[in-house]
MIZA-469704 format. One line per 8 residues: number of its first residue (from 1); for each residue x, y, z negated of N, C-alpha, C. Coordinates in Angstrom, 3 decimals. Each point is the difference from the previous one (the first is absolute). Example, Ala and Ser with C-alpha at 12.3 -4.5 7.8 and 13.67 -1.06 7.14 Angstrom:
1 = 13.190:-5.690:-7.800:-0.890:1.190:0.000:0.900:1.200:0.000; -0.350:1.050:0.720:0.820:1.190:-0.060:-0.770:1.090:-0.730
//
This chain:
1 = -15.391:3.578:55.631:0.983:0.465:-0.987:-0.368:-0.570:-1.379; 1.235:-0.885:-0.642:0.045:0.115:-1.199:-0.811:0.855:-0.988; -1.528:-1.013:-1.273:-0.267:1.023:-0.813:0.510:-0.115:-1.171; -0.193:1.081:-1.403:0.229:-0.586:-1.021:-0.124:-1.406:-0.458; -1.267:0.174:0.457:-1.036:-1.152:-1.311:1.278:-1.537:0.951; 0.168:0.177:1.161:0.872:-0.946:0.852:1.196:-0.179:-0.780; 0.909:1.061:0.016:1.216:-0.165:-0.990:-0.095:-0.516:-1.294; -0.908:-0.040:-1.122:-0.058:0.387:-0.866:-0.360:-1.660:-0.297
9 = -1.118:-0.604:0.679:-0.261:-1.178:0.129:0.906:-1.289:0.225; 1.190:0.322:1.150:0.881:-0.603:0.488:1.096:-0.055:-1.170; 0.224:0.687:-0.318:0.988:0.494:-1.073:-0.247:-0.432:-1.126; -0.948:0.207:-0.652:-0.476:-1.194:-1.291:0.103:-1.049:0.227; -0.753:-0.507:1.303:0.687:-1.695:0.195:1.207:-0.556:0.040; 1.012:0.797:0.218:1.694:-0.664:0.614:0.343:0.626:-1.384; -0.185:0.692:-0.736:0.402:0.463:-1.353:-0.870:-1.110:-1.158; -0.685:-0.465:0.625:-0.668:-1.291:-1.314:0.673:-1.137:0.118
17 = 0.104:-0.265:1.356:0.632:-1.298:0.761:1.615:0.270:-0.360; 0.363:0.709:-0.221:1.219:0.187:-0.480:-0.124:0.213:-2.033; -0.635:0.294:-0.854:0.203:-0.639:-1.265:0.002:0.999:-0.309; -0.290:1.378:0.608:0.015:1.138:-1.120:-1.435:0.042:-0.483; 0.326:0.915:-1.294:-1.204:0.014:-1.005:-1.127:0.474:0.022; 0.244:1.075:0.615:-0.896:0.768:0.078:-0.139:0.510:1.675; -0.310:-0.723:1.180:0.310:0.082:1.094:-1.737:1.430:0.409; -0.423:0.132:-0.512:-1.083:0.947:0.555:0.196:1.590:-0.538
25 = 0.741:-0.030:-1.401:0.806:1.481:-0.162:1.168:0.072:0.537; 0.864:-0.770:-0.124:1.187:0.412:0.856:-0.389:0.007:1.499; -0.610:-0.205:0.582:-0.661:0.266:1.368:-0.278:1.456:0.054; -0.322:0.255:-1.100:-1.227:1.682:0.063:0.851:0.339:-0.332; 0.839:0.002:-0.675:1.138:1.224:-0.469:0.959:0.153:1.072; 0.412:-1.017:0.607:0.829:-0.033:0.888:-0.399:0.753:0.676; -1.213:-0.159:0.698:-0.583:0.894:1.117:-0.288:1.343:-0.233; -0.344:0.200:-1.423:-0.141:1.478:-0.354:0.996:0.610:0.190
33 = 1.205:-0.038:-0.723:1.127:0.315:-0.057:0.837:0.072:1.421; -0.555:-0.828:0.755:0.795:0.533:1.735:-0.882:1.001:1.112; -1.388:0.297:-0.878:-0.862:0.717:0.295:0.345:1.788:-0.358; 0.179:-0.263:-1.244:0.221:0.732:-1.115:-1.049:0.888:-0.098; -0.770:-1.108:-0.827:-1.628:0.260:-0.267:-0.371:-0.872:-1.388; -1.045:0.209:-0.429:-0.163:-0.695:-0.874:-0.826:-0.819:0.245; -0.439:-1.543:-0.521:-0.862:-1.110:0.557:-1.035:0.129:0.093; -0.534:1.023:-0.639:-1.225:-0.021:0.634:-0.880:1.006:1.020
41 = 1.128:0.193:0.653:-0.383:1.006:0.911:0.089:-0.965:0.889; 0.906:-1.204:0.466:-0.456:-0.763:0.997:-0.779:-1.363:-0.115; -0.181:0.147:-1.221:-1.212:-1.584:-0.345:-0.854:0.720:0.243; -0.611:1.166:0.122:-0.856:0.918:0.126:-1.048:-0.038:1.856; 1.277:-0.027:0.479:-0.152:-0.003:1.356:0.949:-1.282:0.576; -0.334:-0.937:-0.091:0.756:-1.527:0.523:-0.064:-0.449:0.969; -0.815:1.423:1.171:-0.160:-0.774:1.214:1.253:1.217:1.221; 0.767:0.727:-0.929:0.526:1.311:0.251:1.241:-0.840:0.587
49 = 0.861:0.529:1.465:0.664:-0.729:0.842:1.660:0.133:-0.443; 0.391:-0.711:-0.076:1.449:0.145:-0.378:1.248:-0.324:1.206; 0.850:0.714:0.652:0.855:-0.111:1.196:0.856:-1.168:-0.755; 0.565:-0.094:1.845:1.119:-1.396:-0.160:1.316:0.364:-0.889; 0.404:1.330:0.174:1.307:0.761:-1.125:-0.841:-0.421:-1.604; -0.983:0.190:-0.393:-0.442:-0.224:-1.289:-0.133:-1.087:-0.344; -0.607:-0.721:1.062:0.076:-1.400:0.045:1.377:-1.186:-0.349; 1.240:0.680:0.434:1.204:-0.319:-0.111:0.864:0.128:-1.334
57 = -0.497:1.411:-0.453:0.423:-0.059:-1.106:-0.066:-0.456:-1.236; -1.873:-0.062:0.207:-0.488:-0.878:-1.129:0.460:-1.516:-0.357; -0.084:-0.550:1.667:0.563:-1.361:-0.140:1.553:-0.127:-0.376; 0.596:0.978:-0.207:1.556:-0.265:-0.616:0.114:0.264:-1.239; -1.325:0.728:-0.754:-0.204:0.107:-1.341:-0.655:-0.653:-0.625; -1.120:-1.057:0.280:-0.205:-1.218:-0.070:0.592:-1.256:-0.056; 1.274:0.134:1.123:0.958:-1.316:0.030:1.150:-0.015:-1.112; -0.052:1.769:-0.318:0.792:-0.441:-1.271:-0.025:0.008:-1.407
65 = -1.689:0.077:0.142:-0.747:-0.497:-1.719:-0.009:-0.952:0.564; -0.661:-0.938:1.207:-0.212:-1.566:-0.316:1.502:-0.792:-0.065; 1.187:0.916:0.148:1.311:-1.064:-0.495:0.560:0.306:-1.434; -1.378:0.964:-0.618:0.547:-0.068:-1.566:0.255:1.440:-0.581; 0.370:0.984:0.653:0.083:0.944:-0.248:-0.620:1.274:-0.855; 0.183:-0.146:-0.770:-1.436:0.674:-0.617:-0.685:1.316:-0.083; -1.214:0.031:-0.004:-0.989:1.120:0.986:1.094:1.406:-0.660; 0.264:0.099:-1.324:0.550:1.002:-0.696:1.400:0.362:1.449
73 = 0.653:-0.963:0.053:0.954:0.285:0.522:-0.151:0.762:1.377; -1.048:-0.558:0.759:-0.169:0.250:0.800:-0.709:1.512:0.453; -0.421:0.101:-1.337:-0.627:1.507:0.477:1.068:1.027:-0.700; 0.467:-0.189:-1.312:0.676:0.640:-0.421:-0.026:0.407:-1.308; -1.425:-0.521:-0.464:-0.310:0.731:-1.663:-0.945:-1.254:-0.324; -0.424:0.087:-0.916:-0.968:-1.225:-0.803:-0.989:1.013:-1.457; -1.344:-0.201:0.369:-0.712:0.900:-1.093:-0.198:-0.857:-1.102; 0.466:0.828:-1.393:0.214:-0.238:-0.975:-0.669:0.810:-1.471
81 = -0.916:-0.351:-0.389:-0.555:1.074:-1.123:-0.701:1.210:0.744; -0.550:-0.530:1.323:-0.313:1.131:-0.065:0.632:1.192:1.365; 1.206:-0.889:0.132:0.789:1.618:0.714:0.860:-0.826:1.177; 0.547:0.415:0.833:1.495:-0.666:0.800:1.160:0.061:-0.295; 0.221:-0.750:-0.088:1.373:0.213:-0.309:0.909:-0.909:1.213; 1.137:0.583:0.444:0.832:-0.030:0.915:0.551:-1.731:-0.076; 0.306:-0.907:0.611:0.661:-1.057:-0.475:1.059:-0.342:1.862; 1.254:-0.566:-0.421:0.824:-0.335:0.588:0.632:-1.366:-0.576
89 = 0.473:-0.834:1.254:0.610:-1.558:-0.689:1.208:0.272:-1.148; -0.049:1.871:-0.617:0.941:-0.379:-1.117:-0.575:-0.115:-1.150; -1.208:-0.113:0.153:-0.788:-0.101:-1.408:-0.999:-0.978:-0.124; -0.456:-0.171:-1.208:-1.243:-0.969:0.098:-1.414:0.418:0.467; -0.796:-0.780:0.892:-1.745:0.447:0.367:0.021:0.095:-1.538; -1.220:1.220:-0.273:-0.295:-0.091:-0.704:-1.558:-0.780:-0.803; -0.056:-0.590:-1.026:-0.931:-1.304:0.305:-2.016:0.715:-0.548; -0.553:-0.906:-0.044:-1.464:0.616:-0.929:0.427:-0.147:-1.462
97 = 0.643:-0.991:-0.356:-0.040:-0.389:-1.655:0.814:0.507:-0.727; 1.335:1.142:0.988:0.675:0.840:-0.941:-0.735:1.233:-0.552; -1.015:0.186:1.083:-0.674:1.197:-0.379:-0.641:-0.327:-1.678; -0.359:-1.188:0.014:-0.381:-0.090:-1.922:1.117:0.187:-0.694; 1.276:0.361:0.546:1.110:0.370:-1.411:-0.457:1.703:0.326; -0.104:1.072:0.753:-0.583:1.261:-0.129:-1.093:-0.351:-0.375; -1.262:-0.211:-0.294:-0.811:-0.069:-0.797:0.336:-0.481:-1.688; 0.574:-0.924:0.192:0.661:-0.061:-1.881:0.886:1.070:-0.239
105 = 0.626:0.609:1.053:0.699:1.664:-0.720:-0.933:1.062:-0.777; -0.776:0.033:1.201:-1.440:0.756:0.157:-0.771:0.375:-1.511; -0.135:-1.847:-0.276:-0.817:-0.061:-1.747:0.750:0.552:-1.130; 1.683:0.189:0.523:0.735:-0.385:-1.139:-0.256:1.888:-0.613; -0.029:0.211:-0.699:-0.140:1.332:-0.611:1.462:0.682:-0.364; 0.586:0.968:1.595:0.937:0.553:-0.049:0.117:1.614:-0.126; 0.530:0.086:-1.306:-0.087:1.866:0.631:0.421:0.586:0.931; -0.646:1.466:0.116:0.372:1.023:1.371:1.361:-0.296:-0.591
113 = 0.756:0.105:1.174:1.938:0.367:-0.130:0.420:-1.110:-0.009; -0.756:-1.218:-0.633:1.074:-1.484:-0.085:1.071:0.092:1.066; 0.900:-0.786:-0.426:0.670:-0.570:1.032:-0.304:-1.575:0.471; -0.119:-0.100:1.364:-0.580:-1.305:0.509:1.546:-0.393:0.853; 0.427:-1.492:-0.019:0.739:-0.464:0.980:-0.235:-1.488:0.714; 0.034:-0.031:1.582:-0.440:-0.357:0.791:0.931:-1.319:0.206; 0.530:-1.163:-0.388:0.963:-0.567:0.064:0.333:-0.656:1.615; 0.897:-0.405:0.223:-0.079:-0.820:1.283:-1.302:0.514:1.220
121 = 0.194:1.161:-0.202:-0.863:0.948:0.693:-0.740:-0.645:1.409; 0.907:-0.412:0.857:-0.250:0.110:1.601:-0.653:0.494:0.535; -1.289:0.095:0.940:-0.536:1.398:0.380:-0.478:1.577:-0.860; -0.161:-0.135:-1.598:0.014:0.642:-0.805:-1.744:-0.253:-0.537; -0.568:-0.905:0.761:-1.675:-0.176:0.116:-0.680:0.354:-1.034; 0.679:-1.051:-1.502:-0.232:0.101:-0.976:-0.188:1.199:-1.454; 1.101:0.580:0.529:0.669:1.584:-0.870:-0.619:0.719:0.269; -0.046:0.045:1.657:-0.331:1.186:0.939:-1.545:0.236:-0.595
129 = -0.687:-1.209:0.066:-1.926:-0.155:-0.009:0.194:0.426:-1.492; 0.692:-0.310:-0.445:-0.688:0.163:-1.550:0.347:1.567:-0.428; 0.948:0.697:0.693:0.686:1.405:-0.190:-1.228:0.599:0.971; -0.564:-0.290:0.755:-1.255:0.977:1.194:-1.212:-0.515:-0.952; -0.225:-1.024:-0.973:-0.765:0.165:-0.817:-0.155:0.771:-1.151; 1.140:-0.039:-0.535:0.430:0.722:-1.404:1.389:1.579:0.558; -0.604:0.718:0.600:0.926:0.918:0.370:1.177:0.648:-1.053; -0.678:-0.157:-1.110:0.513:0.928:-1.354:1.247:-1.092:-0.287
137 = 0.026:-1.413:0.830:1.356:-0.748:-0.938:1.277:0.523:0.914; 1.006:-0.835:-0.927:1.245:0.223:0.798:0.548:-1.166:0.732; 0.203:-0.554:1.143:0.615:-0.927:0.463:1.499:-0.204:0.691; 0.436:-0.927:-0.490:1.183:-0.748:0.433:-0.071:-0.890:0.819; 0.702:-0.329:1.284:-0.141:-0.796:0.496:1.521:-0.915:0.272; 0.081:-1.749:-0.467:1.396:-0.515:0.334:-0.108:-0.820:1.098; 1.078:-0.002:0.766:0.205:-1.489:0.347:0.836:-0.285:0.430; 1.125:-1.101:0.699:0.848:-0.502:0.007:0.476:0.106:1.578
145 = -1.089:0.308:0.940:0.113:-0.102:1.421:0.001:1.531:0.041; 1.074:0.656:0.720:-0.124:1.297:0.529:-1.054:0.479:1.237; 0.019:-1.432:0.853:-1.553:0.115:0.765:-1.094:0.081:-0.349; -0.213:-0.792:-0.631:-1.385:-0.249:-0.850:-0.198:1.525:-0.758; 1.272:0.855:-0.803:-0.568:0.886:-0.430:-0.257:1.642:1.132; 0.700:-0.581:0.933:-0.486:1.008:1.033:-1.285:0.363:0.752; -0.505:-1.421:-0.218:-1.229:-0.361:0.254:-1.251:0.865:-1.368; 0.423:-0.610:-1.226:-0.842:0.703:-1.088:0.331:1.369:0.018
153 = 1.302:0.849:0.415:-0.124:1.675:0.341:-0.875:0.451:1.086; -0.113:-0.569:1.413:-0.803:0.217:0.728:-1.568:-0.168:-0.346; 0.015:-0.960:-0.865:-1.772:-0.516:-0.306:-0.402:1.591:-0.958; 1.041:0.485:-0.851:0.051:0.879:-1.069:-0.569:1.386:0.750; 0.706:-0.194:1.008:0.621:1.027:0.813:-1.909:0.679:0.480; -0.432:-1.173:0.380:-0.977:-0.064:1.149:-1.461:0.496:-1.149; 0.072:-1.019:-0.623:-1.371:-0.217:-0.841:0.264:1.448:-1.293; 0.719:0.534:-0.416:0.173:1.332:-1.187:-0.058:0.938:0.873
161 = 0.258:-0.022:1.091:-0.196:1.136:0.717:-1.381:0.284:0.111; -0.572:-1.257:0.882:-1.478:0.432:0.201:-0.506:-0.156:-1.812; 0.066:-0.324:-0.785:-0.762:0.040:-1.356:0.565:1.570:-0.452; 0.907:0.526:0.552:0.619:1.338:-0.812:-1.240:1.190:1.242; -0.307:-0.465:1.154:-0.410:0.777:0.845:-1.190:-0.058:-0.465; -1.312:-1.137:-1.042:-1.049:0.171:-0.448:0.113:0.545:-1.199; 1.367:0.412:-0.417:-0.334:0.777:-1.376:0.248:-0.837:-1.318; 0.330:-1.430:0.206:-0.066:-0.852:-0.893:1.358:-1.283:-0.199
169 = 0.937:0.923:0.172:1.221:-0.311:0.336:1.147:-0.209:-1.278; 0.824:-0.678:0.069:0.636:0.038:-1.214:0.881:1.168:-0.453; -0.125:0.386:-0.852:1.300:1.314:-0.778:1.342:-0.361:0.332; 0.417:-1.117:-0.469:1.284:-0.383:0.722:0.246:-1.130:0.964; 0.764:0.299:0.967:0.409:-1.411:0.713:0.452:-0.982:-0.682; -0.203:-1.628:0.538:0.374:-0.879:-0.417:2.224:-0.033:0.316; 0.124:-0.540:-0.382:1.930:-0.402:-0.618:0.215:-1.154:0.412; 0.595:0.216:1.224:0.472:-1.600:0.501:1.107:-0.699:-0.479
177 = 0.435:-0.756:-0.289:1.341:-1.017:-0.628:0.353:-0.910:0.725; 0.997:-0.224:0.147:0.591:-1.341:1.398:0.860:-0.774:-0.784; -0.322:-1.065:-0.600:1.169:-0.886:-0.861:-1.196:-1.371:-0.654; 0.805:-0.622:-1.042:-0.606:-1.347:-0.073:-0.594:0.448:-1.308; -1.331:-0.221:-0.479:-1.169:0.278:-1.032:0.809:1.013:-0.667; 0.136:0.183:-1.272:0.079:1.189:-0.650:1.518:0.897:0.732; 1.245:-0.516:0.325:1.205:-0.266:-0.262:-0.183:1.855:1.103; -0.944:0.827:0.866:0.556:1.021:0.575:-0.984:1.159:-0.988
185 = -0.581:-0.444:-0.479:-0.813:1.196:-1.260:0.508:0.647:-0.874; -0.070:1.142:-0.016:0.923:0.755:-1.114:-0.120:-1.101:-1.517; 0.842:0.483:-0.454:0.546:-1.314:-1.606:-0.915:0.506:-0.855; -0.653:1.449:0.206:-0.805:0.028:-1.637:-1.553:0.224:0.343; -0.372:-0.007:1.703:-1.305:-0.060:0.296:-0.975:-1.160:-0.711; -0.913:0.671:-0.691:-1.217:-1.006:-0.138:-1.279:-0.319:0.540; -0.558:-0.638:-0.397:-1.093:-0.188:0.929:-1.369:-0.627:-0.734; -1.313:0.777:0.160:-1.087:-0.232:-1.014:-0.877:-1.632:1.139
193 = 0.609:0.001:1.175:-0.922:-0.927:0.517:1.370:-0.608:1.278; 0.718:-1.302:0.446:0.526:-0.655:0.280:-1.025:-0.749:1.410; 0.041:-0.264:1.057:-0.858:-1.100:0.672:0.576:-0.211:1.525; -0.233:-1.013:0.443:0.450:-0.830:0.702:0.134:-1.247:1.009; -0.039:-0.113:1.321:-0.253:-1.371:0.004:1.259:-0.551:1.076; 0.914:-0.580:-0.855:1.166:-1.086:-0.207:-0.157:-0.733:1.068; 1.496:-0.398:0.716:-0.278:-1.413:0.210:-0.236:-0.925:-0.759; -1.031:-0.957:0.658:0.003:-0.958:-1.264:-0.416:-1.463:0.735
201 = 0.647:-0.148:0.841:0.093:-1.222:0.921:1.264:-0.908:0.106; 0.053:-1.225:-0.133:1.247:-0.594:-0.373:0.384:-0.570:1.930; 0.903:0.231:0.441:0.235:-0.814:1.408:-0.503:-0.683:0.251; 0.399:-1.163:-0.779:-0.852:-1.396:0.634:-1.450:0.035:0.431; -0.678:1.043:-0.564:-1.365:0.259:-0.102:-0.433:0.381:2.005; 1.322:0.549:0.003:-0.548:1.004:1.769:-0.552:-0.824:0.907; 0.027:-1.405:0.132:-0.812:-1.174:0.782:-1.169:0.149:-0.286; -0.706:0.652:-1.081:-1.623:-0.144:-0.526:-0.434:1.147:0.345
209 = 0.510:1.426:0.272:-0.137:0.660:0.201:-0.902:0.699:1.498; -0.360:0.764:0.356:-0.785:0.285:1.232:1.010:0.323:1.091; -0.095:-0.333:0.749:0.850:0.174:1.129:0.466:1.964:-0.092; -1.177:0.675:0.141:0.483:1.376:-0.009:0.277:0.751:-1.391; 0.084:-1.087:-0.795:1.031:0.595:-1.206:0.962:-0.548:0.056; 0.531:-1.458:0.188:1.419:-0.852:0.196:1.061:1.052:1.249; -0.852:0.383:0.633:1.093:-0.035:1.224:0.059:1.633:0.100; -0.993:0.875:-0.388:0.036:1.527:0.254:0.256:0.922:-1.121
217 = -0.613:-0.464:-1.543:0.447:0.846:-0.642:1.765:0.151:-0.648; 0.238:0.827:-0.690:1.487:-0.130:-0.103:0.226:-1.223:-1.225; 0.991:-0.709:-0.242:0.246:-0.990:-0.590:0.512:0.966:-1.468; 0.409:0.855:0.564:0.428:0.256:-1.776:-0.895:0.780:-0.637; -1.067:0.026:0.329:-1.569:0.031:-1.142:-0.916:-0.543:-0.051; 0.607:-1.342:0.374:-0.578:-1.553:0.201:0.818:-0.579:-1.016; 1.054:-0.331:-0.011:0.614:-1.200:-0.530:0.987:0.262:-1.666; 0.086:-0.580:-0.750:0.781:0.160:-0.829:0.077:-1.834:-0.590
225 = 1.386:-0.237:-0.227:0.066:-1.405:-0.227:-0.057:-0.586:-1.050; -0.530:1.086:-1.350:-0.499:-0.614:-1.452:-0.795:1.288:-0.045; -1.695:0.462:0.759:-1.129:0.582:-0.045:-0.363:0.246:-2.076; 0.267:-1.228:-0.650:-0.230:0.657:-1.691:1.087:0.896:-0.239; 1.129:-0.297:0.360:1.014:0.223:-0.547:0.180:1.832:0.263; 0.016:0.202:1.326:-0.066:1.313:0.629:-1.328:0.919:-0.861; -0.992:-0.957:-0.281:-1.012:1.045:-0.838:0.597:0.091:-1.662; 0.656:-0.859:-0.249:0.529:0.018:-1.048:0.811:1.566:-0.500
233 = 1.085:-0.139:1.345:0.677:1.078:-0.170:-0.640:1.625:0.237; -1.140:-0.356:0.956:-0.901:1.510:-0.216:-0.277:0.292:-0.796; -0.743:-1.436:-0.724:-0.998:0.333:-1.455:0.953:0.455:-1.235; 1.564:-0.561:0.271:1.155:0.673:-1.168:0.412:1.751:-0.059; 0.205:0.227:1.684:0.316:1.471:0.174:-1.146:0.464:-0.134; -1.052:-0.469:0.498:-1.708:1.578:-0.726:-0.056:-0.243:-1.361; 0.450:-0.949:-0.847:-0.280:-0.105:-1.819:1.125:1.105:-0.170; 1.340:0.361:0.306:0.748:1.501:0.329:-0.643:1.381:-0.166
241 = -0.483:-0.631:1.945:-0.645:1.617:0.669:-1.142:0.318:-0.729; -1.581:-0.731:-0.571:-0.585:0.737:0.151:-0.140:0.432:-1.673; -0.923:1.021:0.236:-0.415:0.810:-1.250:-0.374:-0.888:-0.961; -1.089:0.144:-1.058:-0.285:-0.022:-1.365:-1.229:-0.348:0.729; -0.368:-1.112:-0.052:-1.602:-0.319:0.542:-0.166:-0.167:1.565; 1.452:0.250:0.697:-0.348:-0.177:1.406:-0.014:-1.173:0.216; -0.500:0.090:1.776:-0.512:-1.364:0.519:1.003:-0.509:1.489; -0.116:-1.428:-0.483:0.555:-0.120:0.973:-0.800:-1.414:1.410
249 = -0.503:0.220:1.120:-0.648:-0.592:0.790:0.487:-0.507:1.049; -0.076:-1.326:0.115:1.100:-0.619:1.301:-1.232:-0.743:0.744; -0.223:-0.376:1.210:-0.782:-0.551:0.790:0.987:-1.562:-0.111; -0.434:-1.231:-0.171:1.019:-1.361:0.607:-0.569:-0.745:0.337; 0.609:-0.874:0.387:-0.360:-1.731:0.677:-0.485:-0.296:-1.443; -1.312:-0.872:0.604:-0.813:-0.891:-0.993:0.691:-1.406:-0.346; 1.198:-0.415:0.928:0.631:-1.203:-0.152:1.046:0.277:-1.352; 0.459:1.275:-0.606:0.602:0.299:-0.542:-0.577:0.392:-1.488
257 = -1.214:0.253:0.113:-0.816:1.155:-0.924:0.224:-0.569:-1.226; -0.062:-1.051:-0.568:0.560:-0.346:-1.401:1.430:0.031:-0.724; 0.870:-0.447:1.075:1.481:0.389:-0.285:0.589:1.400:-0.068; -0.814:0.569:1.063:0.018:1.506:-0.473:-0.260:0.300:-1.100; -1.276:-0.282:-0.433:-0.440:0.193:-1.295:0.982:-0.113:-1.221; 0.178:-0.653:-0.066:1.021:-0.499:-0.702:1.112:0.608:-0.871; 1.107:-0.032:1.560:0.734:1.120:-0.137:-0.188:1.032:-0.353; -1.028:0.882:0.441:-0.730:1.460:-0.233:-0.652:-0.125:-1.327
265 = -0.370:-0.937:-0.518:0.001:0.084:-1.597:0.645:0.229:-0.844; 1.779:-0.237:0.528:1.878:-0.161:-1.041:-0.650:2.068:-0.135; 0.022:0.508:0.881:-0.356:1.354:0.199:-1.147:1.050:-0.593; -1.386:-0.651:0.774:-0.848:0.059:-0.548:-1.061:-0.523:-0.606; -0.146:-0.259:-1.228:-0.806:-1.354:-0.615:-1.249:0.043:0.300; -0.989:1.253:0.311:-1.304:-0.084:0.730:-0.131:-0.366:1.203; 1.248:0.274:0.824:-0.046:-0.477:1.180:-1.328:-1.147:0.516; -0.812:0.624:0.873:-1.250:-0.983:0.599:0.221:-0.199:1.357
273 = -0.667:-0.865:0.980:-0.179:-0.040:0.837:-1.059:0.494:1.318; -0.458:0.592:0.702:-1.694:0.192:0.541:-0.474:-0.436:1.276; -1.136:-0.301:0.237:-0.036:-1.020:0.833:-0.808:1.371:1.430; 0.541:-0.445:1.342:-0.307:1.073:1.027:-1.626:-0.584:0.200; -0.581:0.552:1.260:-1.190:-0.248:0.187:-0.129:-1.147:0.740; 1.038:-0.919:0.001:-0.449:-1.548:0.379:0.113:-0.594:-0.906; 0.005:0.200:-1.573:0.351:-0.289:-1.298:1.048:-1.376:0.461; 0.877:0.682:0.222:1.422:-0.137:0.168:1.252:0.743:-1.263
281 = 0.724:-0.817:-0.582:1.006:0.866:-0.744:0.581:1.096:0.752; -0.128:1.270:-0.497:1.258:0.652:1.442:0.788:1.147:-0.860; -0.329:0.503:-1.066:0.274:1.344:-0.519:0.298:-0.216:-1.268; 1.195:0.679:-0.519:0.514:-0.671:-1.112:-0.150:1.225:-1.202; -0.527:0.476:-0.875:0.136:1.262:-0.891:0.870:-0.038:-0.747; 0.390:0.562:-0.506:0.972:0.403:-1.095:-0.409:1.241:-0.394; 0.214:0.579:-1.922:0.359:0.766:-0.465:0.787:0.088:-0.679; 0.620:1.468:-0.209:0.978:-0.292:-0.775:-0.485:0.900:-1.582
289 = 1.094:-1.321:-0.771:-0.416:1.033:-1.492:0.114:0.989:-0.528; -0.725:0.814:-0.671:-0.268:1.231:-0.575:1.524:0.488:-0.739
//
């Protein structure tokens, strides 16, 4: 009979030989997750026997990360800051380098009560982590896909519950909005902190792209066909929305990061740029004036 350490071995190989990235965690997760165990309860014991039904299934969850599929999709959630959050092909995986736009929320010095809004939301990853960090704010969440925001109510749904069940839960629920950037928000709501991460990929670009972002995530929080231009118009409606000193934080393409700039200067003249932890351009600041 089939052992772990057998599956686990086999499976990294036809998952390397096939071009995925990381072919020795998506192996272990895969297998955890059809176990429904955590990995190291069977790296633990690798000589522990696995039947031909387990055997079967794994290999159909294997065959469809090695045609691209990505591990998120496949299990159902992707960990992020920290926590799970739920993900479905109506939203974007969520990545490592957005998590540095919640950490630049994090620094930014917001009072208890602010109001925070979550732009172009999709799983809610961003809002959500930074609202289970900062319980005392208020969050908004937008976006343009009614799936995608069904997805960030369920993530809401899942993760405030258990943070309300340790006692450390937010005072109010987050406020979902279904429409295009500001245009479904009440007309006189403000906002002490703005953040976000945009499409900011131009079409032509989707050939350079990774196979399990070209072909699985959704295209309309991928693509926009003038990427400055679209930040342009964010960076015009938050010089509006936010307060007297608020901030406003967008995650973007580094192919863009100066033209952004730019624009986001007509708006905000401090406007900077910050570089993620591959000192890569990725995060754009803004404040607004006093």
């Amino acid at each position: 009979m089939p052992r772990v350490r057998d599956f686990l071995l086999n499976a990294r190989s036809y998952l390397q030989e096939r071009g995925i990235e990381e072919p020795r965690l998506d192996a272990e997760l895969l297998l955890a997750h059809l176990l429904g165990v955590d990995r190291l309860e069977f790296l633990s014991h690798p000589e522990r026997p696995l039947d031909r039904e387990t055997e079967a299934a794994y290999l159909s969850l294997i065959e469809r990360r090695a045609q691209g599929e990505p591990i998120s999709h496949i299990l159902g959630y992707r960990e992020f800051y920290g926590r799970r959050f739920r993900v479905t092909p109506d939203v974007l995986t969520p990545r490592p380098e957005t998590e540095g736009l919640v950490d630049l929320a994090l620094e930014t010095s917001i009072a208890p009560g602010s109001r925070v809004l979550d732009l172009c939301a999709g799983s809610g990853c961003i809002g959500l982590s930074l609202l289970l960090e900062r319980p005392d704010l208020l969050l908004d969440l937008a976006d343009l896909s009614a799936p995608a925001l069904e997805v960030a109510r369920a993530n809401a749904r899942d993760l405030l519950n258990d943070a309300q069940a340790s006692e450390s839960g937010s005072s109010r629920p987050p406020e979902f909005f279904l429409g295009d950037l500001y245009e479904p928000l009440p007309p006189d709501r403000r906002y002490e902190l703005i953040l976000g991460n945009p499409p900011y990929i131009h079409p032509d670009e989707a050939p350079s792209l990774a196979r399990e972002v070209r072909e699985f995530d959704p295209a309309i929080a991928l693509y926009r066909e003038d990427p400055p231009a679209f930040y342009e118009t964010i960076a015009s409606g938050a010089r509006e929305r936010l307060t007297s000193g608020g901030r406003l934080l967008l995650e973007l393409g580094p192919l863009y990061a100066k033209d952004i700039l730019k624009k986001a200067r007509t708006y905000f003249p401090g406007a900077e740029i910050r570089l993620d932890l591959a000192g890569r351009e990725r995060y754009l600041v803004c404040v607004a004036p006093p």
